[in-house]
ROTORTI-442808 format. One record per residue (C-alpha): residue number from 1; residue in three letters; x, z, y. Coordinates in steps of 0.1 Angstrom, whole numbers, plus 5000, padded with zeros to 4 digits. Layout:
> dogu; marvex; x; z; y
> NUM; Ala; X; Z; Y
...
This chain:
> dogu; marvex; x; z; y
> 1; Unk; 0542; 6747; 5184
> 2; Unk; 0531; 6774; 5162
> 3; Unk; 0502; 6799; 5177
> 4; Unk; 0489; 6829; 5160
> 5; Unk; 0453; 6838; 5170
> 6; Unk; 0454; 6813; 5198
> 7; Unk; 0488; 6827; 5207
> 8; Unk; 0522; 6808; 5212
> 9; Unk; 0547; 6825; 5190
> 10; Unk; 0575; 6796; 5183
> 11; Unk; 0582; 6765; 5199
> 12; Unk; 0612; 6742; 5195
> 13; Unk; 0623; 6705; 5206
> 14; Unk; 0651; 6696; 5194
> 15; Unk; 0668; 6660; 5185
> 16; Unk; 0663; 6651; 5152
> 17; Unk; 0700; 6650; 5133
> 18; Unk; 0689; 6622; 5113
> 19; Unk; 0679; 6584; 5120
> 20; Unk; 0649; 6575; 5105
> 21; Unk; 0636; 6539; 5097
> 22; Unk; 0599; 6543; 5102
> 23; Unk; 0575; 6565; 5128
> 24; Unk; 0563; 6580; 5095
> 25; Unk; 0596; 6591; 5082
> 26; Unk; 0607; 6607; 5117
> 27; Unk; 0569; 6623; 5119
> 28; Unk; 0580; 6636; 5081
> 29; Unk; 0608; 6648; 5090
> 30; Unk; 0596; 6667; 5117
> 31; Unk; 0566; 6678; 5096
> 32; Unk; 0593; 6697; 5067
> 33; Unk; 0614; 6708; 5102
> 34; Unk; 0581; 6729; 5113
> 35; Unk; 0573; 6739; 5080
> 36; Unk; 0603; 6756; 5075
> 37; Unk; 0596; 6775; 5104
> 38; Unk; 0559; 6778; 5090
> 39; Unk; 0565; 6796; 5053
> 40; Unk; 0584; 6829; 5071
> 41; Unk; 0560; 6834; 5096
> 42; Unk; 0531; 6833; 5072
> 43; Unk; 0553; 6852; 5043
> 44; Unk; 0559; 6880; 5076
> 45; Unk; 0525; 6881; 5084
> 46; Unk; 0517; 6885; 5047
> 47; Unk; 0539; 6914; 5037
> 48; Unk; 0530; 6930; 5077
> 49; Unk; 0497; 6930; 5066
> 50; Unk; 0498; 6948; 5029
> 51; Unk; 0525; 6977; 5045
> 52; Unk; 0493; 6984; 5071
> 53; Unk; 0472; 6981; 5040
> 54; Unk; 0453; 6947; 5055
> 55; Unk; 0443; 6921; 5022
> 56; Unk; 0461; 6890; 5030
> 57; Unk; 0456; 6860; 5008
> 58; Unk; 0453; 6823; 5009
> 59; Unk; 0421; 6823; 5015
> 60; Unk; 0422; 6852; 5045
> 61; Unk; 0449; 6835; 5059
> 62; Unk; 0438; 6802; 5078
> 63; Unk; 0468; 6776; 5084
> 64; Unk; 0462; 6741; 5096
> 65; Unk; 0489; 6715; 5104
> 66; Unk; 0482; 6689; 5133
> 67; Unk; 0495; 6656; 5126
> 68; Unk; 0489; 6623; 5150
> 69; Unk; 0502; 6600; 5123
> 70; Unk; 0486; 6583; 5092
> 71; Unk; 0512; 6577; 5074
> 72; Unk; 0528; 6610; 5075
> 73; Unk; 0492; 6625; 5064
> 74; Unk; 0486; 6604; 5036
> 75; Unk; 0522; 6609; 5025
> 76; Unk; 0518; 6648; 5033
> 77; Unk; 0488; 6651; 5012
> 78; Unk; 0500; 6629; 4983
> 79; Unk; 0507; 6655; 4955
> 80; Unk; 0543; 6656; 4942
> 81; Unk; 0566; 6631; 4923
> 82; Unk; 0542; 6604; 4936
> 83; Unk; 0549; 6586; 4971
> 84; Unk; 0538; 6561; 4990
> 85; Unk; 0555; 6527; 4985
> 86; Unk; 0581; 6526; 5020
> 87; Unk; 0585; 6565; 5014
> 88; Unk; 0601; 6562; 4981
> 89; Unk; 0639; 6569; 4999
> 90; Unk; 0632; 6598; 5014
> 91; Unk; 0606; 6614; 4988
> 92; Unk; 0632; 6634; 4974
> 93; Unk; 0639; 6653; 5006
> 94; Unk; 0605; 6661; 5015
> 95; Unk; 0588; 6670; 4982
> 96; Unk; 0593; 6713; 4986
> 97; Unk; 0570; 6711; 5018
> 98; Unk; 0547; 6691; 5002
> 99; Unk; 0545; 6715; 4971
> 100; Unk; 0541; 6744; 4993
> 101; Unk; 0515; 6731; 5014
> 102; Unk; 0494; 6726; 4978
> 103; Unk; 0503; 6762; 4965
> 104; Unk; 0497; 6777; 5003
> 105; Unk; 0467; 6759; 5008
> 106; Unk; 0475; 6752; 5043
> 107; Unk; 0450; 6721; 5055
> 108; Unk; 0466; 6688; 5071
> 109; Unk; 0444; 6677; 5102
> 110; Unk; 0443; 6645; 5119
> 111; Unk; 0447; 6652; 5155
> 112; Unk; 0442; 6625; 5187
> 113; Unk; 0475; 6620; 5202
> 114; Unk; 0467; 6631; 5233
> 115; Unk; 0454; 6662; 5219
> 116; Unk; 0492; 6663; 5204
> 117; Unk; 0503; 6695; 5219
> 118; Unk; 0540; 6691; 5212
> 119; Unk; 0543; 6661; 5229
> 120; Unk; 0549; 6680; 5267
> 121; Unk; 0578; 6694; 5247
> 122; Unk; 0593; 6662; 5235
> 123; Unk; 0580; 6632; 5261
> 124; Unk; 0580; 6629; 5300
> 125; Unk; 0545; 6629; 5301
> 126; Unk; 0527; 6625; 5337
> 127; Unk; 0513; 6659; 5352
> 128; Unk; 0476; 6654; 5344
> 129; Unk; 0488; 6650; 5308
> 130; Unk; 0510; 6679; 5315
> 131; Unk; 0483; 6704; 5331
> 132; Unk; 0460; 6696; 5302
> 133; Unk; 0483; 6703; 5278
> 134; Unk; 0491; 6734; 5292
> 135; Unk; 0457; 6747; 5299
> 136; Unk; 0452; 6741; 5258
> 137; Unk; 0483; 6762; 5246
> 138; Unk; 0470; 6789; 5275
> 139; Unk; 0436; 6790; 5260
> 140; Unk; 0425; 6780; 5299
């Protein structure tokens, strides 16, 4: 889910077209998936911005990532060649998003996983979880 100013702008569940081996690799995977998504919207909001005559720059523009799993954040926020020790297979694959979340400055948060707002997107969660969920991305 990606919200700008507390607004919804792109969502997306979708199965992932790989198998992964480890929680951590399918949260990484997922992690470069939204990324990509990510980088345009910021580089659109960037160049909307200067053509209205608005200075945008890193440190105007305030990007946080919400992950619910350790292993992805540690791997996430290890700086490029290195990798953790069970990552080292698929290193290779997620090393641009990990570069670009250093040169963006974008911060990586640890988030509860019931505060995981994706998760009404991609489990059948029960309708409390549901409503509360909800009320979040609505701002309720």
């Amino acid at each position: 889910l990606i919200a700008i100013c507390g607004c919804p702008v792109l969502w997306q569940s979708k199965l992932q077209s790989e198998t992964a081996l480890s929680t951590m690799e399918a949260e990484i995977i997922a992690l470069a998936h939204s990324c990509k998504e990510l980088f345009p919207i910021m580089d659109l909001t960037q160049s909307l911005g200067q053509s209205v005559g608005l200075s945008v720059s890193p440190t105007t523009m305030h990007v946080s990532i919400h992950e619910d799993n350790a292993g992805a954040l540690v791997l996430a926020e290890t700086i490029p060649p290195q990798y953790t020790p069970r990552s080292k297979h698929y290193h290779t694959k997620t090393i641009w998003f990990r570069e670009e979340i250093q040169k963006r400055s974008i911060k990586l948060l640890k988030i509860a996983t019931q505060e995981q707002l994706g998760d009404m997107f991609t489990k059948g969660v029960p309708t409390k979880v549901f409503e509360y969920l909800r009320s979040k991305i609505m701002g309720w």
